[in-house]
C-alpha positions as CSV (number, residue, x, y, z in Angstrom):
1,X,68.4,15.6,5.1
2,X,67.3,18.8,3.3
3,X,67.4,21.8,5.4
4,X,66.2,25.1,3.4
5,X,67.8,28.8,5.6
6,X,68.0,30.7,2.4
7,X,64.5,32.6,1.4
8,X,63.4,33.2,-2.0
9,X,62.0,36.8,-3.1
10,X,57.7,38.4,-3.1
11,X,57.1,36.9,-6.7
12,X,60.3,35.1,-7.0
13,X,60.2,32.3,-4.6
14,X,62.6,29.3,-4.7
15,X,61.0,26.2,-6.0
16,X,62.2,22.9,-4.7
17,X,61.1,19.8,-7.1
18,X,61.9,16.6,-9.0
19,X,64.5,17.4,-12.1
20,X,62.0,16.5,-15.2
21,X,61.5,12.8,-15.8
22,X,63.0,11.9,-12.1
23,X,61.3,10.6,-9.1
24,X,63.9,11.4,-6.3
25,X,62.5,9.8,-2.9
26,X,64.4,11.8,-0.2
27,X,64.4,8.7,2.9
28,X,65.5,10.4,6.5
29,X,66.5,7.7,8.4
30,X,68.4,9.4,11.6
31,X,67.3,12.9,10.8
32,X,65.1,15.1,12.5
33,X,63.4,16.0,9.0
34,X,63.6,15.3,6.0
35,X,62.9,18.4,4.6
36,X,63.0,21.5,7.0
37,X,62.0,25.4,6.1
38,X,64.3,26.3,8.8
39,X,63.6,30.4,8.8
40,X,63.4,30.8,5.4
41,X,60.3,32.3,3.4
42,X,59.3,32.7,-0.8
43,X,59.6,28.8,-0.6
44,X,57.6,25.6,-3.0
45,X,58.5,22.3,-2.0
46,X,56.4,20.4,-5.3
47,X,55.8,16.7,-6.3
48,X,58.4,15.1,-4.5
49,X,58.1,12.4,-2.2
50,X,59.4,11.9,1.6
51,X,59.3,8.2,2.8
52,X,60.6,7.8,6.1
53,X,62.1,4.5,8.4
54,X,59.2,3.4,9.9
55,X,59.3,-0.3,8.2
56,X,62.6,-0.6,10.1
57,X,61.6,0.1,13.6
58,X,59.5,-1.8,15.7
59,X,57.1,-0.3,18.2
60,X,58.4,-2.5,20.8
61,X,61.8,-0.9,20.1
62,X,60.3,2.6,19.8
63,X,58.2,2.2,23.7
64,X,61.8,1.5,25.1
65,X,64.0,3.5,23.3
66,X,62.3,6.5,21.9
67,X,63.6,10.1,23.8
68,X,63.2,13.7,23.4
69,X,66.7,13.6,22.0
70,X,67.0,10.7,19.9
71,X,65.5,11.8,15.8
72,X,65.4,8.2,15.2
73,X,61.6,7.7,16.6
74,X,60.9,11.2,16.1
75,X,61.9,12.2,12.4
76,X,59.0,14.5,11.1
77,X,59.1,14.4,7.0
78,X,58.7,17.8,6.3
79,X,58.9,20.9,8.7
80,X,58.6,24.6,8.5
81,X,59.6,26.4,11.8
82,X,61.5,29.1,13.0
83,X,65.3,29.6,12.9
84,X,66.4,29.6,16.2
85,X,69.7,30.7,15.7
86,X,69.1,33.8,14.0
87,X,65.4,34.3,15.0
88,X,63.9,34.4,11.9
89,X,60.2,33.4,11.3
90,X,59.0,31.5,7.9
91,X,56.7,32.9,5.9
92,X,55.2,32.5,1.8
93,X,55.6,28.4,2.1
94,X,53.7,26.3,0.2
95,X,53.8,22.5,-0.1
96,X,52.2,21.3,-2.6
97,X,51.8,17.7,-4.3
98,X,54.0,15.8,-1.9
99,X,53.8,12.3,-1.3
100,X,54.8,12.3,2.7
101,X,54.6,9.2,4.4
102,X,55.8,6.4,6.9
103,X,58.0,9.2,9.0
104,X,58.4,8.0,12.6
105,X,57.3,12.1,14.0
106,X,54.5,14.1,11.9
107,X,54.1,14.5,8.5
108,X,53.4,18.0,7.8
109,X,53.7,20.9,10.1
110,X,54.0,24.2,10.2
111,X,54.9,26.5,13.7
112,X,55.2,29.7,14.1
113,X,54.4,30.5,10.4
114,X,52.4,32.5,8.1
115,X,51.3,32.6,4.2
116,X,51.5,28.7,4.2
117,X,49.6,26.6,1.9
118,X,49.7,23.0,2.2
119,X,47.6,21.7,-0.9
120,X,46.9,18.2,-3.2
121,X,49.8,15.9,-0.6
122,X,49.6,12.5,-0.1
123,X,50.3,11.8,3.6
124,X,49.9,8.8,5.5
125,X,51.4,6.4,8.0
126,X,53.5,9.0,10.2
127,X,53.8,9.8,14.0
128,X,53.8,5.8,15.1
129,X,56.8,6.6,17.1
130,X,57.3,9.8,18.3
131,X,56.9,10.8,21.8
132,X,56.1,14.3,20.8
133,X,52.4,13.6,19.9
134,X,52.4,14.5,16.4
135,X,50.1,14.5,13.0
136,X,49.4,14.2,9.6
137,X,49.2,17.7,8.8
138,X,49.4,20.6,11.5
139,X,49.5,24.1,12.5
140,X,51.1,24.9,15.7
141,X,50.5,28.1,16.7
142,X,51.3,30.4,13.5
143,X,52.5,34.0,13.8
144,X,51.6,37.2,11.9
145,X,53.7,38.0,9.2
146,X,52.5,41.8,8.2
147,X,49.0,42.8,8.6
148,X,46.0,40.5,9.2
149,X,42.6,40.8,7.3
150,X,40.1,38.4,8.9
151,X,38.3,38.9,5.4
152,X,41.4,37.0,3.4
153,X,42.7,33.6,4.1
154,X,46.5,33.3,5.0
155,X,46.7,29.7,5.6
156,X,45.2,27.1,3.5
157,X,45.2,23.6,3.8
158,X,43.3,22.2,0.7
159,X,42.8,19.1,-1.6
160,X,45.1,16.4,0.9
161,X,44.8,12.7,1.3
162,X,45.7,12.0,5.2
163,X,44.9,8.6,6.5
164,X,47.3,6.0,8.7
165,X,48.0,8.3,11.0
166,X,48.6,7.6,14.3
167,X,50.7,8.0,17.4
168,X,51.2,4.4,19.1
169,X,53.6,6.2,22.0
170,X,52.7,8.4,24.7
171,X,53.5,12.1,24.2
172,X,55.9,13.3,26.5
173,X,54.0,16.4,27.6
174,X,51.3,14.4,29.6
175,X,53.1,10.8,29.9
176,X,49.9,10.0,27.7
177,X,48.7,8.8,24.5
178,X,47.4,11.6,22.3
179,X,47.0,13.1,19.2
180,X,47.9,11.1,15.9
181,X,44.9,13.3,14.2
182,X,44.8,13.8,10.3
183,X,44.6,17.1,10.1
184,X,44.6,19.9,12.8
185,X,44.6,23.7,13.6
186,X,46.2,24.0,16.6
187,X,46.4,27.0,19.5
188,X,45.7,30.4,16.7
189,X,44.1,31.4,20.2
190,X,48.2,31.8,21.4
191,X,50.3,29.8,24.0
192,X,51.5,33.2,26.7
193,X,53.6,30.3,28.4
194,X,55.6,29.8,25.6
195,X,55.4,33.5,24.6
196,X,53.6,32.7,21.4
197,X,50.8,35.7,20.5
198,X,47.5,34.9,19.5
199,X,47.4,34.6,15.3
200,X,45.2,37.0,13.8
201,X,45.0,36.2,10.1
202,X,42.2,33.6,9.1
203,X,42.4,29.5,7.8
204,X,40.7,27.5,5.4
205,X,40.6,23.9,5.4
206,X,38.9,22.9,2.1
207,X,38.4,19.8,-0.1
208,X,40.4,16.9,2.4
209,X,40.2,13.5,2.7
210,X,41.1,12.2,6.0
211,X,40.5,8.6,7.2
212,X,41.5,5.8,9.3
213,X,43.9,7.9,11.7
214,X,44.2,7.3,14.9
215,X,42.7,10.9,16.6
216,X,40.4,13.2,15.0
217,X,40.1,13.4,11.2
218,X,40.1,17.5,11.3
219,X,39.6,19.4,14.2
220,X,40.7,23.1,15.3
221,X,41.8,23.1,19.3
222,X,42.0,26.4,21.1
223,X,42.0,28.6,17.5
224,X,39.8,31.6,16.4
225,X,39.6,32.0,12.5
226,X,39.4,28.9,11.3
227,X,37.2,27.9,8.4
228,X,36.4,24.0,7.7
229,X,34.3,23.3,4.9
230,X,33.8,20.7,2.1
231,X,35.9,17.8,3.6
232,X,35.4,14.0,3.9
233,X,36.3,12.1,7.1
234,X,35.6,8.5,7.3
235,X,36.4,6.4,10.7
236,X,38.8,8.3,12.1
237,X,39.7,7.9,15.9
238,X,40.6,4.2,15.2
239,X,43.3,4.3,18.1
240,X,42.3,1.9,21.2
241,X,44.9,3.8,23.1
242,X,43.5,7.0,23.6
243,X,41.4,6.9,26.7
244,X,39.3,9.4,25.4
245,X,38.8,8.7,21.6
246,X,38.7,12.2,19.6
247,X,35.4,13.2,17.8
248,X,35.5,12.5,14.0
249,X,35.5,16.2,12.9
250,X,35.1,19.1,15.2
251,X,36.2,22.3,17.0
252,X,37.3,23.0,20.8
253,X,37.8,25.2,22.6
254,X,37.9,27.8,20.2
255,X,36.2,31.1,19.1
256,X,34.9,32.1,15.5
257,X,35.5,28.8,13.3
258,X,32.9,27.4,10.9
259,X,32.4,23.9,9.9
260,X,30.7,23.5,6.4
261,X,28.9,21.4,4.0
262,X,31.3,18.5,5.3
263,X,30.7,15.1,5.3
264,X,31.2,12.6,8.8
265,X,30.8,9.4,8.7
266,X,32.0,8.5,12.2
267,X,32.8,4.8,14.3
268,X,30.6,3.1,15.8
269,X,30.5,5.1,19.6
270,X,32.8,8.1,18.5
271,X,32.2,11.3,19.5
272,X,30.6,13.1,15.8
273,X,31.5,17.1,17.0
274,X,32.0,18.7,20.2
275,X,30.4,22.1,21.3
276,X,33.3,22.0,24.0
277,X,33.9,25.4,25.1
278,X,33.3,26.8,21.8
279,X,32.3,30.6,21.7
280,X,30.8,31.5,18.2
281,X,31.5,28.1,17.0
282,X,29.0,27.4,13.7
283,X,28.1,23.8,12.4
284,X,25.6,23.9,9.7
285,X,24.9,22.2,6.4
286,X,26.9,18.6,6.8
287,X,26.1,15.3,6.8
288,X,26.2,13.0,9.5
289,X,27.0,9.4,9.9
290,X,27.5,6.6,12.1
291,X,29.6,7.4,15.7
292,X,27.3,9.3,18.5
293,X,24.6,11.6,18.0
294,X,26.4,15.4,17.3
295,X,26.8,17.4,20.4
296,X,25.3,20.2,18.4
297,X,23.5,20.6,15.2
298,X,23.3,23.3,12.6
299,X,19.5,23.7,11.1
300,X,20.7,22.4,7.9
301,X,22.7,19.4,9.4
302,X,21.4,16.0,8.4
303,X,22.0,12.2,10.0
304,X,22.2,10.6,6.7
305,X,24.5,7.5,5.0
306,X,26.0,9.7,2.4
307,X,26.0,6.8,-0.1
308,X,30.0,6.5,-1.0
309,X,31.0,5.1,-4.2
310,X,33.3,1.7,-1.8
311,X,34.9,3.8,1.2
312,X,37.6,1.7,3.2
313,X,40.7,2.0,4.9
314,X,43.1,1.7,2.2
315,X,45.1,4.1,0.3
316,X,42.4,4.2,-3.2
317,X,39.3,3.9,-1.2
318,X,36.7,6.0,-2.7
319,X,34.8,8.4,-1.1
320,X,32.7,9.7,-4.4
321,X,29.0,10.1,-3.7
322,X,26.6,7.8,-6.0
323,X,23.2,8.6,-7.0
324,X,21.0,9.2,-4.2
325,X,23.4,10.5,-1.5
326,X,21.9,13.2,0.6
327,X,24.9,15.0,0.2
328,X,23.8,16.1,-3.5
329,X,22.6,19.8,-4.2
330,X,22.4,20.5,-0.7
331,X,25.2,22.3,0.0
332,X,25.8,26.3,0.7
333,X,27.6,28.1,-2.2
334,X,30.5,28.7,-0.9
335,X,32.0,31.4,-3.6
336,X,35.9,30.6,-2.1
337,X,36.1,27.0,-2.7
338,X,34.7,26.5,-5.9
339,X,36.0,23.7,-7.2
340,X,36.4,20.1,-5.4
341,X,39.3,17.5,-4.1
342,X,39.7,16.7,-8.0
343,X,39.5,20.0,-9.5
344,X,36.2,20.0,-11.0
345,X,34.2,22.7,-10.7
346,X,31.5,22.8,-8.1
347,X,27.6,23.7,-9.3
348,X,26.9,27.4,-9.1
349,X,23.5,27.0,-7.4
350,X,23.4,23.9,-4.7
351,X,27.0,22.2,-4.5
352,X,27.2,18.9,-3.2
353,X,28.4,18.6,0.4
354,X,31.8,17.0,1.1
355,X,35.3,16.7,-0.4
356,X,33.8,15.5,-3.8
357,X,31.4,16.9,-6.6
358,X,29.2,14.2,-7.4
359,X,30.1,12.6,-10.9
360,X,33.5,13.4,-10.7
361,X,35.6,10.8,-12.9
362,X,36.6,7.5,-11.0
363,X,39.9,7.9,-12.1
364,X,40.7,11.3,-10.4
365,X,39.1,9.6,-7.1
366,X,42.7,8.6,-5.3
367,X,44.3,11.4,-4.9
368,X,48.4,12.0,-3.6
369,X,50.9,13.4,-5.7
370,X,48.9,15.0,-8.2
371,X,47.7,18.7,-7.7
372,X,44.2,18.7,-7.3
373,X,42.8,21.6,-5.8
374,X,42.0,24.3,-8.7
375,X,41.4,24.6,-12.3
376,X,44.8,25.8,-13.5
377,X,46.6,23.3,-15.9
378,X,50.5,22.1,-14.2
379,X,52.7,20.5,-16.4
380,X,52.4,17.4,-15.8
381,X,49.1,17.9,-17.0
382,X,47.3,17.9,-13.9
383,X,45.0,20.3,-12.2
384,X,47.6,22.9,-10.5
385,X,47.2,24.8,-7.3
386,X,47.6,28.1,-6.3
387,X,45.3,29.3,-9.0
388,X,42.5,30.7,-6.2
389,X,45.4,33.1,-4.9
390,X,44.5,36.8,-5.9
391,X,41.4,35.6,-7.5
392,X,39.6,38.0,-4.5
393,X,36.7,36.2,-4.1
394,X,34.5,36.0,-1.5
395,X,33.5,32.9,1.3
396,X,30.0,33.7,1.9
397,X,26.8,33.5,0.0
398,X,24.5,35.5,-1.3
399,X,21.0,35.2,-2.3
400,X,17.7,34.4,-0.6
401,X,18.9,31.8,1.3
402,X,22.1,33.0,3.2
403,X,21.9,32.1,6.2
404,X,24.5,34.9,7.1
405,X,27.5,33.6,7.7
406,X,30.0,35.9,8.4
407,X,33.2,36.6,10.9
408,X,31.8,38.5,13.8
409,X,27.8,37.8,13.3
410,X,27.3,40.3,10.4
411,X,26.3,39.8,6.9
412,X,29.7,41.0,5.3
413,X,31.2,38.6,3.3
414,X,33.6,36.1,5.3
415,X,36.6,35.8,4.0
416,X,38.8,36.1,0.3
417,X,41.6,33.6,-1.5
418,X,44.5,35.5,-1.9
419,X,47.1,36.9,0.4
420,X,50.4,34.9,-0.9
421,X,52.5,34.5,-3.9
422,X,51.5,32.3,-7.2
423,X,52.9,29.0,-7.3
424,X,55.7,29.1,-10.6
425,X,56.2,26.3,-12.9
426,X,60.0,24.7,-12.9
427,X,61.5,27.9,-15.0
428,X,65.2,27.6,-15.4
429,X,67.5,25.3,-12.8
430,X,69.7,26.9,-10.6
431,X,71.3,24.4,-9.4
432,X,71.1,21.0,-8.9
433,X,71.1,18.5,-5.3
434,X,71.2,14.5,-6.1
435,X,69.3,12.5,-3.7
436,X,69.5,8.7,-4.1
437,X,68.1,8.1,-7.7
438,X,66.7,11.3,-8.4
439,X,67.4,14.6,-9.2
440,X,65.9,17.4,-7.0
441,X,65.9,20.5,-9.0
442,X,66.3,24.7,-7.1
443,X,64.4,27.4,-9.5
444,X,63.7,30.9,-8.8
445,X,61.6,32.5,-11.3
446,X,60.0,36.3,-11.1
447,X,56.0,36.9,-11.6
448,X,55.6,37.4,-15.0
C-alpha cells in the first residue's frame, strides 16, 4: 500500500507519521506490504498503525489456497528490504511506536539491512497464513553498511510488545510447520548459497515483551554479535504443530551472543535455552521458570517463579514484578540499557532482571503505540526513543563484581549505543498521503 524508494539524508531523514490529531490505519488487504522500505535509507516510520486481513481469511482457505505468488496469505505489514531493481540496500530505518498487527505474512522484518532500530511497537497476531514461515519481528541476514565496530550496536530491537504470533501453515522451504517466533535474529553468521556475507556489526535486543506466540519468544539462529538482555518471555512455543516445539528464549547455532538478566517463564515441557552448537555462547544472570530444566546455566542463573504482577495471554497482561520476586536487585549493570520497557530508569547498583524495573507505574504496564524505551520526552508526551543513540556508553560493567563480559573473552567494554541518526520530531509537512480516515504526514528535518 505504501512503498517508500526515495531515501532521506545523514541527519535529515524522512519521517513517515500520523498528521497531528489523526489516527490513519493503513489495512493491506491484497498487498504484499503494507508499508515497504524498498532500497531506501534516512527513513522513521512513527506511531502509525498497520492492521492487516486476517479476520477475513480463514485458515481452511489459507491450507488450500495460500502460494508463493498469491500476497493475499502472505501480506507482511511492514518490510525493509532491498531494491531489486536498482540494487540498492536500506540502511538508517527506524520503526518506531507502530501498532502492527493481524497481517497474514510477518510483522516486522528487516533483510539485508543495516542502522535499523525497531523500538516501543505493538505487534501481534501475524504470520497465521503465510507459507513463507515468518515472525513477529525479524532480522534476516543484515548487510554492512560502512564500517563495523563490534564495540557499537547497529541494530536494535528495544521496548516491543510481540505476542499472537504464529504460523498455522507449513513453510514452503521444508513442506513443514516452522517458525511463527516473537522475535528473532536470524543468519548474521551469512547464507554463501544465497550470496549473502556474514554481518559484522553487533545487535541488541533490550527491554521486550514477547508471549503467547507460537515458536520461540526471542532467539538468535546461526548469528554472531548478538546481545539479549533484560527481556520478558512468558509461554511462548504454544503451537501444537511444530513437531519440535522451540525453546522459550535462546541461541543456536551461533557464535558470540549473550543472554542477560532476562526473565523465562517457559510451558510446561518446553525446551528453557539450548546450548545447540553454540561457540562462545554466554547465559548468566536470568531467571528461570516453568518448561524443562535449561540446557545450560550461567553461575548467576536462578530456577525461580519471578512473582508477576497477573501475566496471561492477552494483549494488557502484566508482567511487573511484585514484592518478593527473585528478579529484584539481582541483575548485572548493564551501563547500555539503562532504562526499562516503560522508560523508567533502571537502579544504578543492582537492576532488576527482566523487561521491567520493579515499581514501575501500573498504568505504563501495556505497552504498543506509545514510545517507551528511553527518557527523552515525544510530543505526545510520552517517553521518546532514540535518545540512547550517540550517548557512547558502554555495555559492560565495571566494578568488583564483573564477571567480564566482553566480545572476544577480554575485559574491554562490550559494546556502545550509538551508530545511527536521532529520531526528529514531526518538523514541517512536506507533503501529505490520505489513507482511509487519516492523514499520514512526510517531514524531513536537519539535525539541529
Amino acid at each position: 500500500m505504501l512503498t517508500i524508494k526515495r531515501s532521506g539524508r545523514p541527519g535529515a531523514p524522512i519521517t513517515f507519521t500520523a498528521y497531528p490529531g489523526h489516527r490513519p490505519v493503513l489495512n493491506p488487504k491484497t498487498a504484499w506490504n503494507g508499508i515497504s522500505v524498498y532500497g531506501a535509507s534516512h527513513i522513521v516510520i512513527k506511531n502509525l498503525e498497520v492492521r492487516g486481513n486476517n479476520a477475513a481469511l480463514s485458515l481452511a482457505d489459507a491450507e488450500r489456497s495460500s502460494s508463493k505468488t498469491d500476497p493475499t496469505y502472505n501480506t507482511n505489514c511492514i518490510s525493509v528490504e532491498r531494491n531489486r531493481e536498482s540494487g540498492a540496500y536500506p540502511h538508517h530505518v527506524d520503526i518506531i511506536g507502530n501498532l502492527v498487527h493481524d497481517c497474514a505474512g510477518g510483522g516486522i522484518s528487516a533483510i539485508e539491512t543495516d542502522h535499523v532500530d525497531i523500538t516501543n511497537n505493538h505487534v501481534h497476531s501475524n504470520a497465521w497464513f503465510t507459507v513463507y514461515g515468518s515472525r513477529g519481528i525479524s532480522i534476516l541476514t543484515p548487510r554492512d553498511t560502512g564500517a563495523s565496530d563490534l564495540r557499537t550496536y547497529k541494530i536494535r530491537i528495544t521496548g516491543n510488545r510481540v505476542h499472537d504470533n504464529e504460523t498455522k501453515v507449513k513453510w514452503e522451504g521444508c513442506r513443514c510447520y516452522s517458525d511463527g517466533n516473537g522475535i528473532i535474529v536470524d543468519t548474521t553468521k551469512g547464507d554463501p548459497e544465497r550470496g549473502r556475507p556474514a554481518y559484522n556489526g553487533r545487535v541488541l535486543v533490550a527491554n521486550n515483551i514477547t508471549y503467547d506466540n507460537g515458536g520461540s519468544g526471542i532467539h538468535a539462529y546461526r548469528s554472531q554479535h548478538v546481545d539479549i538482555v533484560h527481556n520478558t518471555a512468558y509461554l511462548n512455543g504454544r503451537s501444537t504443530r511444530i513437531t519440535t516445539p522451540y525453546a522459550n528464549m535462546f541461541a543456536h547455532d551461533s557464535t558470540d551472543v549473550r543472554l542477560l538478566n532476562n526473565i523465562s517463564y517457559g510451558r510446561p515441557g518446553q525446551a528453557t535455552n539450548s546450548a545447540s552448537h553454540n561457540v562462545n555462547v554466554t547465559y548468566d544472570f536470568n531467571v528461570y521458570f516453568g518448561g524443562t530444566a535449561p540446557e545450560t546455566k550461567g553461575p548467576h542463573d536462578i530456577i525461580a517463579d519471578p512473582r508477576f504482577t497477573a501475566p496471561g495471554t492477552s494483549p494488557n497482561a502484566d508482567f511487573r514484578l511484585t514484592k518478593g520476586s527473585p528478579a529484584i536487585g539481582s541483575a548485572i549493570p548493564l551501563p547500555a540499557v539503562t532504562t526499562d520497557f516503560t522508560g523508567a530508569r533502571r537502579g544504578a547498583g543492582t537492576p532488576d532482571r527482566g523487561a521491567y524495573r520493579f515499581g514501575t507505574a501500573a498504568g505504563a504496564a501495556t505497552g504498543g503505540r506509545e514510545s517507551v524505551a528511553t527518557g527523552q520526552t515525544s510530543p505526545d508526551g510520552a517517553n521518546g526513543a532514540g535518545a540512547a543513540r550517540g550517548s557512547g556508553t558502554t555495555f559492560g560493567a565495571a566494578g568488583d563484581d564483573d564477571p567480564g563480559f566482553s566480545a572476544h573473552g577480554g575485559r574491554e567494554p562490550l559494546a556502545q549505543t550509538g551508530g545511527s541518526d536521532p529520531v526528529l520530531p514531526l518538523g514541517i509537512a512536506a507533503g501529505v498521503l490520505v489513507t482511509g480516515a487519516g492523514v499520514l504526514a512526510l517531514a524531513r528535518r536537519r539535525r539541529p
